[in-house]
C-alpha positions in Angstrom: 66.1 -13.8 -5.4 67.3 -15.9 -2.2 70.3 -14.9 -2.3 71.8 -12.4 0.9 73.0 -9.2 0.6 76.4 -8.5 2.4 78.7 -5.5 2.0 82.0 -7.1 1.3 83.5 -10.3 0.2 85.0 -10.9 3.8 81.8 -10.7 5.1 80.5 -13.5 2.8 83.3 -15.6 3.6 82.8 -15.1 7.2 79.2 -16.1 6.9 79.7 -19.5 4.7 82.7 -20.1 7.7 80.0 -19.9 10.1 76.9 -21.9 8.3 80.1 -24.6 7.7 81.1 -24.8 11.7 77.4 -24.7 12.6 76.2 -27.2 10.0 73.2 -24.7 9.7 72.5 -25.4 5.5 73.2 -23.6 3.0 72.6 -20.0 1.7 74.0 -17.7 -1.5 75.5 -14.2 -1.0 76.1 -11.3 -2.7 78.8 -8.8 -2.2 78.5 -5.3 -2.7 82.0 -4.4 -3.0 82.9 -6.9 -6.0 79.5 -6.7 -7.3 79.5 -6.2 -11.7 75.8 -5.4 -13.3 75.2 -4.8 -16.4 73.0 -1.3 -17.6 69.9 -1.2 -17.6 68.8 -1.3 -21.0 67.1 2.7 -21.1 65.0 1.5 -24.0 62.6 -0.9 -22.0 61.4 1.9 -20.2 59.6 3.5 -23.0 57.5 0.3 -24.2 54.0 1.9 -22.9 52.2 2.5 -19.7 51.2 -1.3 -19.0 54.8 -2.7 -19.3 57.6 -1.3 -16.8 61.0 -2.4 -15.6 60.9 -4.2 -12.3 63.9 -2.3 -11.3 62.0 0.7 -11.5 59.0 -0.9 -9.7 60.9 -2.5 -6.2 62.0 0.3 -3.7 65.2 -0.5 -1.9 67.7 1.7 -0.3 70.6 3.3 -2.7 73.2 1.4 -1.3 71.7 -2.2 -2.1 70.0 -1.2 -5.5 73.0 -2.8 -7.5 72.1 -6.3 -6.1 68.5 -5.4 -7.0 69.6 -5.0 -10.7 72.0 -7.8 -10.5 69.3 -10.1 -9.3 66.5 -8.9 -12.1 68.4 -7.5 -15.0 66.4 -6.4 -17.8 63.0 -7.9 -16.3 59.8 -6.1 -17.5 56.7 -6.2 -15.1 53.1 -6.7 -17.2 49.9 -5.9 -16.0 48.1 -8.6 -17.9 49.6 -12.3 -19.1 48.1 -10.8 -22.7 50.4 -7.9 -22.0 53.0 -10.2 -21.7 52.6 -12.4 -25.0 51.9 -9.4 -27.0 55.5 -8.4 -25.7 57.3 -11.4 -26.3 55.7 -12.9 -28.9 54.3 -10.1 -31.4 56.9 -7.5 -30.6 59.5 -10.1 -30.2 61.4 -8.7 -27.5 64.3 -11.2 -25.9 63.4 -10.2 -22.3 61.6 -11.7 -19.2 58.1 -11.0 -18.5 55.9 -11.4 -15.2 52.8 -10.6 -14.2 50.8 -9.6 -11.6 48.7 -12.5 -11.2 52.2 -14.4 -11.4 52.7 -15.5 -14.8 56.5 -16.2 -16.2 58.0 -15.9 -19.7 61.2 -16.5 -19.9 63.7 -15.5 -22.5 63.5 -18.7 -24.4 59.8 -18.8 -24.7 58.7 -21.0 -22.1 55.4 -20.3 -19.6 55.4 -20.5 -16.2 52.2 -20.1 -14.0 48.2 -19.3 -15.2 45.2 -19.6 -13.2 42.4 -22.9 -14.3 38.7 -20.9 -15.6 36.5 -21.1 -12.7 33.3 -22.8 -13.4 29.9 -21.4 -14.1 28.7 -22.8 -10.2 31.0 -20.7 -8.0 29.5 -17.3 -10.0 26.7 -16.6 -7.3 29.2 -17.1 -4.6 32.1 -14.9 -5.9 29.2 -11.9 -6.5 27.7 -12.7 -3.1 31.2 -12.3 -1.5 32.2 -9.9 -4.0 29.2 -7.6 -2.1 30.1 -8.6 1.3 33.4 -7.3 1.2 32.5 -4.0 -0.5 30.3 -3.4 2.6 33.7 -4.5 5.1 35.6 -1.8 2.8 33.0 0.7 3.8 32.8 -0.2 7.1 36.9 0.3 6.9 36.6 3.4 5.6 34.3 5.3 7.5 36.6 3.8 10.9 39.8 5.4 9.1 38.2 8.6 8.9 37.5 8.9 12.9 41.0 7.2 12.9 42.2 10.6 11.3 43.4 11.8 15.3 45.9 9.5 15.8 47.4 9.7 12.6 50.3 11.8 14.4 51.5 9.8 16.1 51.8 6.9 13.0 55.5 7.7 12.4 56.1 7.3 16.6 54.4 4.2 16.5 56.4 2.9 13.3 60.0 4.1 14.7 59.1 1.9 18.3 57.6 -0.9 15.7 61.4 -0.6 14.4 63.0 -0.2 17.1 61.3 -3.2 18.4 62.2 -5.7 15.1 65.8 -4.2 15.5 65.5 -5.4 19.5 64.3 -9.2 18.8 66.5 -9.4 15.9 69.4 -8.3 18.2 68.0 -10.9 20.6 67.9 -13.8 18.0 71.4 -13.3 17.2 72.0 -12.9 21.1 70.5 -16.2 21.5 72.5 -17.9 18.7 75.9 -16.1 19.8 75.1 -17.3 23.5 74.0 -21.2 22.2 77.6 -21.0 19.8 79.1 -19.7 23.2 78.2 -22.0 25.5 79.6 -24.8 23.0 82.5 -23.1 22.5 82.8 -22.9 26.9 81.7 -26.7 27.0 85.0 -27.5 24.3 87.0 -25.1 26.4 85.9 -27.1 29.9 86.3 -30.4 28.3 90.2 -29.2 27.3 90.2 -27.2 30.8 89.7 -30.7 32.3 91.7 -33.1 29.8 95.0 -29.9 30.5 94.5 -30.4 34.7 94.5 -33.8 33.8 97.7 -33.8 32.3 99.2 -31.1 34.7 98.7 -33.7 37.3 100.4 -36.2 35.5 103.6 -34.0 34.8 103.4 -32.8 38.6 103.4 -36.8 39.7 106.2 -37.6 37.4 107.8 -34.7 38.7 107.4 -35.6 41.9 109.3 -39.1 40.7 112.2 -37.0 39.5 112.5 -34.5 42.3 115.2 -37.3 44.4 116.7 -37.6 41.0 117.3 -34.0 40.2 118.6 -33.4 44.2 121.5 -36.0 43.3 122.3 -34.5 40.3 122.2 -31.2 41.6 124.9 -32.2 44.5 126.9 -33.4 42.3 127.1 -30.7 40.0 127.9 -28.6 43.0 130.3 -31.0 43.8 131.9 -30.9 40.3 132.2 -27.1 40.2 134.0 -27.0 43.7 136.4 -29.3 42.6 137.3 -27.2 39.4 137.4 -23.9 41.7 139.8 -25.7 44.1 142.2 -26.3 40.7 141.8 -23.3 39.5 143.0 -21.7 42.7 146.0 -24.7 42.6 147.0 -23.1 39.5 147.1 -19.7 39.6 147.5 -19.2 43.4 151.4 -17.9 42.0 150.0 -15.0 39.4 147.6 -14.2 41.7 149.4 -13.4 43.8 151.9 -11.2 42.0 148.9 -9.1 41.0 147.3 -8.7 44.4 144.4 -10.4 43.6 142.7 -13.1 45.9 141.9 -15.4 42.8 141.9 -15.5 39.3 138.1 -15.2 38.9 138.4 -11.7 40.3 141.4 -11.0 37.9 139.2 -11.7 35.1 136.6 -9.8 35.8 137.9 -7.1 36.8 139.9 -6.4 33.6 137.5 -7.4 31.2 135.6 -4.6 32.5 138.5 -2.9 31.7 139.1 -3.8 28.5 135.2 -3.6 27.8 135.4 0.3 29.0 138.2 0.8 26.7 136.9 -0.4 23.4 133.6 1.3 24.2 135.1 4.8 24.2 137.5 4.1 21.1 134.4 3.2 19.3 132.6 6.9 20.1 135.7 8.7 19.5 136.0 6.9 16.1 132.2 7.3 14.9 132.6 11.0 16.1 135.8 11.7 13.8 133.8 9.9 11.0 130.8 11.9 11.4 132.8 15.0 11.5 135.0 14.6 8.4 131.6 13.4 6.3 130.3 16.6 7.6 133.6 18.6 6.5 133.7 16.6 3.1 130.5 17.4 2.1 130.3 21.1 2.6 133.5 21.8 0.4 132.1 19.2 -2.7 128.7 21.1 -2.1 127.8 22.4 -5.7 124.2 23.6 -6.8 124.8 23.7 -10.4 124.9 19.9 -10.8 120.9 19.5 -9.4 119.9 22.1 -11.2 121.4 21.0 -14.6 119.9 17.0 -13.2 116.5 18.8 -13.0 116.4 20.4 -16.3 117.6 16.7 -17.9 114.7 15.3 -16.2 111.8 17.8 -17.2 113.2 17.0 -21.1 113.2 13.7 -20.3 109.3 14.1 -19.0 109.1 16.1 -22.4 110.4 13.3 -24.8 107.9 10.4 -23.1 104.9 13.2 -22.9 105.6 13.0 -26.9 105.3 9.5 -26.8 102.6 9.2 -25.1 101.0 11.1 -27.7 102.2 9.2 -30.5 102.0 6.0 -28.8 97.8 7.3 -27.9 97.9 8.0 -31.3 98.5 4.8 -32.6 95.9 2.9 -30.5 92.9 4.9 -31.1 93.9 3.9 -34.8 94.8 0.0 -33.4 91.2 0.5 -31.3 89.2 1.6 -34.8 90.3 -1.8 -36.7 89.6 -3.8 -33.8 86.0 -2.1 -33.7 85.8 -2.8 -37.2 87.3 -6.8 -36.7 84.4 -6.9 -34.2 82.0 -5.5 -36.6 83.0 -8.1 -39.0 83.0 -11.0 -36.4 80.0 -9.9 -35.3 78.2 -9.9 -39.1 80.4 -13.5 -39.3 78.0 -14.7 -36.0 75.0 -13.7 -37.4 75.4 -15.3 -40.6 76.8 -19.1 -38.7 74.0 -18.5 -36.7 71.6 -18.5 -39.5 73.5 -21.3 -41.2 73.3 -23.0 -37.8 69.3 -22.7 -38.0 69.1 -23.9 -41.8 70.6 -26.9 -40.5 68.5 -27.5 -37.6 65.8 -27.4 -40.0 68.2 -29.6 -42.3 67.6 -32.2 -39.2 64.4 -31.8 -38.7 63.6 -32.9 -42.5 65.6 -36.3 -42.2 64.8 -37.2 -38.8 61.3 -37.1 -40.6 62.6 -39.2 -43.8 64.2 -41.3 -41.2 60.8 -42.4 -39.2 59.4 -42.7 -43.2 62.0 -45.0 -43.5 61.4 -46.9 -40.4 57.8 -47.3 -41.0 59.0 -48.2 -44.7 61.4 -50.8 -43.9 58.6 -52.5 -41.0 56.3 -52.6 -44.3 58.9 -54.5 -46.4 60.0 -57.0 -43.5 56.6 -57.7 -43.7 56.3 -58.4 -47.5 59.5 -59.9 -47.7 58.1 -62.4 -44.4 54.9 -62.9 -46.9 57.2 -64.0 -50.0 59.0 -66.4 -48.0 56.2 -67.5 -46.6 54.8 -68.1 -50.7 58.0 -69.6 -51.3 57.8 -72.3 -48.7 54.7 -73.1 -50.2 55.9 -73.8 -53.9 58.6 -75.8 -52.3 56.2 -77.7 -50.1 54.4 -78.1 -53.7 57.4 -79.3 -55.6 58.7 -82.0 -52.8 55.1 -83.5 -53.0 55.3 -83.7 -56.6 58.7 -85.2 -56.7 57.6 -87.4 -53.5 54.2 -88.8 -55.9 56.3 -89.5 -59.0 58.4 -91.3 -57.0 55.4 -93.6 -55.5 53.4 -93.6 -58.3 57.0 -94.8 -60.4 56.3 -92.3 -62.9 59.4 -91.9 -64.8 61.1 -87.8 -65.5 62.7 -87.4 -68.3 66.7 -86.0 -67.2 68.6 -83.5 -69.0 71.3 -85.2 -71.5 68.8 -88.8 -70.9 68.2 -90.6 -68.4 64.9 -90.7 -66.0 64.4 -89.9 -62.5 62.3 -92.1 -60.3 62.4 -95.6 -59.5 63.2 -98.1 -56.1 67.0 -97.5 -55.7 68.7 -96.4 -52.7 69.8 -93.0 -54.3 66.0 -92.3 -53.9 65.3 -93.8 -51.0 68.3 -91.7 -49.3 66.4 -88.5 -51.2 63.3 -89.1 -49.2 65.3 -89.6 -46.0 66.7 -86.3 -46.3 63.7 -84.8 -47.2 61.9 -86.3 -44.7 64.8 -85.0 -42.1 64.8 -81.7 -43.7 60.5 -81.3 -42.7 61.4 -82.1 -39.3 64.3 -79.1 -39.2 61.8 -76.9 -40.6 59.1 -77.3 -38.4 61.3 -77.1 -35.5 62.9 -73.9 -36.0 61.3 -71.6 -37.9 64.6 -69.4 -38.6 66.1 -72.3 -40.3 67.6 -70.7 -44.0 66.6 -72.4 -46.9 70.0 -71.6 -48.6 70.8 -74.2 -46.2 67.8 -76.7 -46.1 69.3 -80.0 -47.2 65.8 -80.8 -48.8 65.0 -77.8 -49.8 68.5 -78.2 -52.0 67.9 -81.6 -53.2 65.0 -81.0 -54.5 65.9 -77.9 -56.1 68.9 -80.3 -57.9 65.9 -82.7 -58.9 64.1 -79.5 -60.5 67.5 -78.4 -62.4 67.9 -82.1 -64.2 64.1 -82.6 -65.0 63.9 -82.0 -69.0 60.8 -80.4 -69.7 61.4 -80.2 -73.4 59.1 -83.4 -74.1 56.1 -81.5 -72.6 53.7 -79.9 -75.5 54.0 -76.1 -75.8 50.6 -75.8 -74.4 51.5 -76.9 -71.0 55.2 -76.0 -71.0 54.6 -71.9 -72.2 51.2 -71.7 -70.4 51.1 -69.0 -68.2 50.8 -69.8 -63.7 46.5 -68.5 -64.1 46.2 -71.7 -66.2 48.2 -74.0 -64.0 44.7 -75.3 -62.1 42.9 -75.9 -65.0 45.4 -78.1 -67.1 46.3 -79.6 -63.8 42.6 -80.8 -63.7 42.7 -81.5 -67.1 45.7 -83.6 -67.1 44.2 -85.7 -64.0 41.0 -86.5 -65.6 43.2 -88.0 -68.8 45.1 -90.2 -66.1 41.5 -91.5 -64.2 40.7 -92.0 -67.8 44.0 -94.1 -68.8 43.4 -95.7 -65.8 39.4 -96.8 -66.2 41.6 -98.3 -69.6 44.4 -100.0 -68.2 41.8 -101.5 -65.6 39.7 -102.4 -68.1 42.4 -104.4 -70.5 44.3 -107.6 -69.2 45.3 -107.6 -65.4 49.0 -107.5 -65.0 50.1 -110.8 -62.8 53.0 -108.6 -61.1 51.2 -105.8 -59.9 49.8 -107.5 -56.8 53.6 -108.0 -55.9 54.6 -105.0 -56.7 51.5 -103.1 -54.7 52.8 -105.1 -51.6 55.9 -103.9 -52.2 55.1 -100.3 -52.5 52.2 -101.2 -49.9 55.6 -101.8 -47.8 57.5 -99.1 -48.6 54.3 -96.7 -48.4 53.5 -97.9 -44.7 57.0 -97.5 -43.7 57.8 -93.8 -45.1 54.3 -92.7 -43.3 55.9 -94.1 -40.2 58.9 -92.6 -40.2 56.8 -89.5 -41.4 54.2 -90.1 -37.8 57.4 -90.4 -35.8 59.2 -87.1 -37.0 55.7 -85.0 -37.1 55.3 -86.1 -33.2 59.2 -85.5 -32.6 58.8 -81.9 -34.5 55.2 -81.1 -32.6 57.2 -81.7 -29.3 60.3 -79.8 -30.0 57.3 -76.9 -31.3 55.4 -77.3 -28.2 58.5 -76.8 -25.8 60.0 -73.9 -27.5 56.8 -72.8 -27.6 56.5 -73.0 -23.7 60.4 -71.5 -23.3 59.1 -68.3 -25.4 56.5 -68.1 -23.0 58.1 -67.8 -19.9 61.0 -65.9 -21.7 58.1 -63.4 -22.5 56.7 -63.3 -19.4 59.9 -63.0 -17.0 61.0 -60.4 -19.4 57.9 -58.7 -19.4 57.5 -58.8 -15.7 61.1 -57.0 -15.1 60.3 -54.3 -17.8 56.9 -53.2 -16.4 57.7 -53.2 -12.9 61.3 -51.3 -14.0 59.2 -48.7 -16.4 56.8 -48.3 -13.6 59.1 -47.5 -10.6 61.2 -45.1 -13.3 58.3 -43.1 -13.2 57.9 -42.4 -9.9 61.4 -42.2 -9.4 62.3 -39.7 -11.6 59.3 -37.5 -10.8 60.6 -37.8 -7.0 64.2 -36.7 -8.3 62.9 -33.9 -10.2 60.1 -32.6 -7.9 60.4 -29.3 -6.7 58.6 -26.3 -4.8 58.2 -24.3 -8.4 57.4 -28.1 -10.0 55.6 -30.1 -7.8 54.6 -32.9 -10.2 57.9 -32.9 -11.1 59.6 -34.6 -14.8 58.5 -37.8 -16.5 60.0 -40.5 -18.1 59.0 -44.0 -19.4 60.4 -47.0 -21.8 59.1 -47.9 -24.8 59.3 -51.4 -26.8 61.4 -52.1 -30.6 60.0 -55.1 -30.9 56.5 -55.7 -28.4 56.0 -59.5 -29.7 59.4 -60.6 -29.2 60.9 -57.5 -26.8 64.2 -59.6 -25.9 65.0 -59.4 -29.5 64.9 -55.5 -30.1 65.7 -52.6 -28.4 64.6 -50.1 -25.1 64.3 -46.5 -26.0 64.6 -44.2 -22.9 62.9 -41.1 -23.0 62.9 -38.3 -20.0 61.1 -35.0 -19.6 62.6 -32.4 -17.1 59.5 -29.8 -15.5 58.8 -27.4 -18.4 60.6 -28.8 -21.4 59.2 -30.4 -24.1 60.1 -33.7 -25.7 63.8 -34.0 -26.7 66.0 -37.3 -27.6 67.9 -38.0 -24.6 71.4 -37.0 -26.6 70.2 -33.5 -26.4 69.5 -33.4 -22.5 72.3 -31.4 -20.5 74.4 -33.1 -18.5 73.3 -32.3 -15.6 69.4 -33.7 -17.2 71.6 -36.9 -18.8 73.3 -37.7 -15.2 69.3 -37.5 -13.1 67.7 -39.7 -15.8 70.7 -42.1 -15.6 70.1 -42.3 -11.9 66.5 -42.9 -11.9 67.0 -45.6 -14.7 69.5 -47.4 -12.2 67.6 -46.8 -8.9 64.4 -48.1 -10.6 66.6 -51.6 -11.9 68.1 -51.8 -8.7 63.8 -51.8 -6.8 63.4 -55.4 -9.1 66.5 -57.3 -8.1 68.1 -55.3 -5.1 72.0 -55.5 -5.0 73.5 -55.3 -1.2 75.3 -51.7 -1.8 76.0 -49.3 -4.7 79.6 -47.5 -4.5 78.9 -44.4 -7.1 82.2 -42.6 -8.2 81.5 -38.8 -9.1 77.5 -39.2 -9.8 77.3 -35.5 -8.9 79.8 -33.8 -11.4 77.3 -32.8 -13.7 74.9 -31.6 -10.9 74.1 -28.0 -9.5 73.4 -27.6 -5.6 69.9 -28.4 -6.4 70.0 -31.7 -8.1 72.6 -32.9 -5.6 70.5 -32.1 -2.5 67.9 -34.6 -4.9 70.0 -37.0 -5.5 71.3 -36.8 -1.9 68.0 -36.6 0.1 66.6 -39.9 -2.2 69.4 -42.1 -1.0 69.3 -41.1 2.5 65.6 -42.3 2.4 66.8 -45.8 0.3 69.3 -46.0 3.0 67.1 -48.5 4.7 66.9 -50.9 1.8 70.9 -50.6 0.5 73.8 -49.5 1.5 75.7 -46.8 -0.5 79.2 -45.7 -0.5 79.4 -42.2 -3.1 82.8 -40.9 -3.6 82.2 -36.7 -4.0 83.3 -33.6 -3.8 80.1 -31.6 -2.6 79.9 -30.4 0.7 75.9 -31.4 0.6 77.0 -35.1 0.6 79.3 -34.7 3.3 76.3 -33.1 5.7 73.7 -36.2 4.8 76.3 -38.6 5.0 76.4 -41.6 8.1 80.7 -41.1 7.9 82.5 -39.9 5.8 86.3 -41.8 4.8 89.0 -39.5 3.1 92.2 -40.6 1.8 95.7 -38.5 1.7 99.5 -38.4 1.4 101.3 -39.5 4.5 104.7 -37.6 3.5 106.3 -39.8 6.5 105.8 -42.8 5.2 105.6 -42.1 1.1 102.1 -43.7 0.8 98.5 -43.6 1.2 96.8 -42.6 4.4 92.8 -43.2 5.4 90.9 -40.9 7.7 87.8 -42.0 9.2 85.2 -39.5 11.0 81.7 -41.1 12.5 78.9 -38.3 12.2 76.2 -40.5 13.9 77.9 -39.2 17.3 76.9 -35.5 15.7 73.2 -36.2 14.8 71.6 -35.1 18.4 
């Protein structure tokens, strides 16, 4: 509805070629003359009183009523905005609707525009001015009606009124022509000027040559009395057997003669020509042979009037199965389109099974975290019954004989390991226990123990009676104990208690050491996860934040003016380094979508804001930005372009484009070509600071 209404397509280009050398902006016009509209569809007129084409609504002169319909199409006008829903909505028309209180639907659906309820306070004051201006309307009335005099002379007034916009229109342009003038005169002076300057130049070099140009001169003359002197040497004998003075008079005077000569053989000869065409034709003139020409022809118009016939014949037959190939293509549309919706819904379904299985496969990570977590424990359980057989020298029975336990080095390397394999553990908590070397030699300990000498009341009892027979089993060992105690001491056993004594105080020091080398290693990776957090943290809020504000500045508009919004969102929120950033951007008026089904023109601004708003956190010296605006209309790019010439204070930015909007924002602009001279590259450099005043 901006656009300008011209009559022909010269006239548009001669506008754009003036807005371009005045650097005035930037304006969209339409030609008459080249100007293809569809028809009005006839049916939309007959959809009741309160709905009505806006085509037949606007008044407009004949002549520019096509660019009327080309601007609004099919649009229906609706008193009411429930008018207007009943239209598209109920009666599922595929049309715009307005209203009058300026209320949008567009052809897909969407809603532009509505008015907020007005509270129940402002009632009083809307009834109170509601009553004031009644009385101003009767007060207007009753002035129109001793108005009623000079209603004559209405139309006079209107046509001086026109007159009068006509004048200061003229004058407007007047003003503009006689601004563009007096640039154009101010060029003109300034070449004026830089031409006298070089006239004078060529005069004083002139000057410089004038002695030159006398020499040669006289010596030219000199030259050509010198070759007169020897002609005259030469010939002075024939000229004068011929009576002539010189040669040079002999010459001329008969190639005048000779010129004469050949001039009047060459009329008599054209005139005998002429005349024996003349004479040739009348005797070969026959008027049989055109008329028997004429007849061929009109049977020859005959035979291709048949043709045409047949040949009409045959494409209104062709035109009939191409109507019915459109037919079927058409029916072949509607059918893939329906397909096409099934599947959409297809989507829909598994991108909800997909989110199930999201929230499905969270719940099992943390299940499977919980089992490992169980299994750590048994093992923890197992190495610390292994570890008190081994101190207590309680002897396991081994598979094919043997027992396991005892002071050798074998065990004594065992409990090393195990004791290095603790220390792995509790330092990194991602350690595998596929490759724990404790967690492995304990679980060869477990494979070679024979638990066939057990009774089958504690080897087949189920794990819910493992605490009781464990209790029960330790009250028979306090009570072998209180026996053994109680019978002869053994003479050994204080040696042997010193020697475990030994053993017992050195294993819980080497135990000590590798707990406080393990609670150090915890507490520093503890501290690194820390400020890993909080570094990462820090870039991600203040990078989510300035998105934001970025993309609503990129996106806000006259019809818009709170613009789009986009934001970040966290995999992973405990550990956020470790999972993923999803992106998500909202253009004004559209509802949530993935980013892979944005436009490209949406995909390009969002990509923009995302870099802009990384760049605010750790500012790099310049961007250079090849082609950012391919996927942009005029709108976005004026955006894009008016953003970065307010950042141009913080960065520098070189942008490589083809849009004439850049070129006008732009500080200088650098172009590259062909020099055909030199078979290479040539750079062009213009400075448009110089043109800013």
């Amino acid at each position: 509805m901006d656009a300008i209404v011209v009559d022909t397509q010269q006239t548009g280009f001669e506008c754009i070629q003036y807005l371009r050398e005045h650097r005035i902006g930037v304006a969209s016009f339409i030609p008459l003359n080249g100007l293809k509209t569809k028809e009005v569809n006839e049916r939309l007129r007959t959809l009741g009183s309160k709905s009505k084409l806006v085509v037949d609504v606007i008044q407009c002169a004949p002549e520019i009523r096509p660019a009327v319909i080309y601007a609004v199409e099919n649009t229906v006008v609706c008193e009411t905005l429930d008018d207007a829903r009943d239209l598209c909505f109920r009666r599922n028309e595929k049309l715009k609707a307005v209203t009058l209180d300026g209320a949008v639907i567009s052809k897909a659906g969407t809603m532009t525009g509505g008015n907020a309820p007005r509270d129940v306070g402002h009632s009083r004051w809307d009834m109170q001015m509601a009553s004031e201006l009644k009385a101003k309307r009767d007060k207007l009335l009753v002035d129109i009606s001793k108005l009623d005099t000079t209603r004559r002379d209405q139309s006079a007034i209107t046509e001086l009124q026109t007159k009068l916009t006509q004048l200061k229109s003229k004058e407007q342009y007047a003003v503009k022509d006689l601004k563009v003038t007096n640039e154009k005169m101010t060029g003109l002076q300034k070449q004026g000027a830089e031409l006298k300057k070089q006239i004078a130049h060529v005069l004083q070099e002139k000057q410089k040559l004038q002695p030159l140009i006398s020499d040669r001169a006289a010596q030219i003359e000199e030259v050509q009395a010198r070759l007169v002197a020897s002609e005259d040497r030469v010939f002075s004998a024939f000229s004068r057997s011929l009576g002539v003075s010189n040669i040079r008079e002999f010459e001329e005077g008969q190639l005048k003669i000779l010129q004469e000569t050949a001039e009047a053989r060459r009329k008599l000869c054209a005139q005998r020509a002429k005349l024996e065409a003349q004479l040739e034709f009348e005797r070969t003139k026959d008027f049989a042979s055109p008329l028997a020409k004429i007849e061929k022809r009109v049977a020859q118009a005959k035979a291709r009037l048949s043709q045409v016939k047949s040949a009409t014949g045959s494409l209104n037959a062709s035109e009939k199965v191409v109507r019915e190939k459109l037919r079927d293509a058409e029916e072949s549309r509607e059918e893939a389109k329906s397909v096409l919706e099934e599947k959409e819904i297809e989507v829909k379904a598994l991108q909800g099974e997909r989110s199930e299985c999201s929230k499905e496969r969270v719940v099992l990570s943390k299940r499977v975290t919980a089992e490992e977590t169980a299994l750590e424990q048994l093992r923890g359980k197992l190495h610390a019954v292994l570890q008190k057989a081994k101190v207590d020298e309680v002897p396991l029975p081994m598979v094919g004989g043997g027992e396991l336990g005892g002071t050798d080095g074998r065990s004594e390397t065992g409990s090393q390991a195990h004791s290095e394999g603790l220390s792995e553990a509790t330092g990194s908590t991602h350690l595998s226990q596929k490759d724990d070397k404790a967690v492995a030699a304990d679980r060869r300990k477990a494979e070679k123990i024979d638990f066939k000498s057990l009774s089958a009341k504690y080897r087949d009892a189920p794990s819910k009676q493992a605490d009781s027979l464990k209790r029960e089993l330790e009250r028979s060992i306090s009570d072998l104990k209180s026996d053994i105690e109680a019978m002869q001491p053994n003479m050994k056993a204080a040696e042997r208690f010193d020697d475990v004594s030994s053993r017992h105080k050195t294993s819980a020091d080497d135990f000590e050491t590798a707990r406080e080398d393990a609670r150090g290693a915890t507490t520093l990776f503890n501290e690194i996860k820390s400020k890993r957090h909080e570094a990462f943290m820090a870039c991600f809020n203040h990078v989510s934040h300035e998105l934001a504000v970025i993309y609503r500045d990129l996106t806000k508009s006259s019809k818009h003016p709170l613009g789009g919004n986009a934001y970040l969102s966290l995999d992973d929120t405990e550990e956020p380094y470790l999972g993923g950033i999803k992106y998500n951007a909202m253009p004004p008026m559209k509802r949530f979508r993935d980013m892979e089904q944005l436009s490209g023109g949406e995909k390009t601004v969002a990509a923009l804001a995302f870099l802009f708003a990384i760049h605010s956190f750790r500012p790099a010296p310049f961007f250079v930005m090849d082609e950012v605006d391919a996927a942009l209309d005029n709108v976005n790019v004026k955006k894009v372009c008016n953003y970065i010439k307010q950042r141009s204070k913080d960065f520098q930015c070189i942008v490589i484009s083809l849009k004439d909007i850049f070129y006008e924002q732009s500080d200088s602009l650098v172009g590259i070509c062909r020099d055909v001279s030199s078979n290479s590259s040539r750079t062009l450099t213009l400075d448009l600071e110089q043109f800013d005043n």
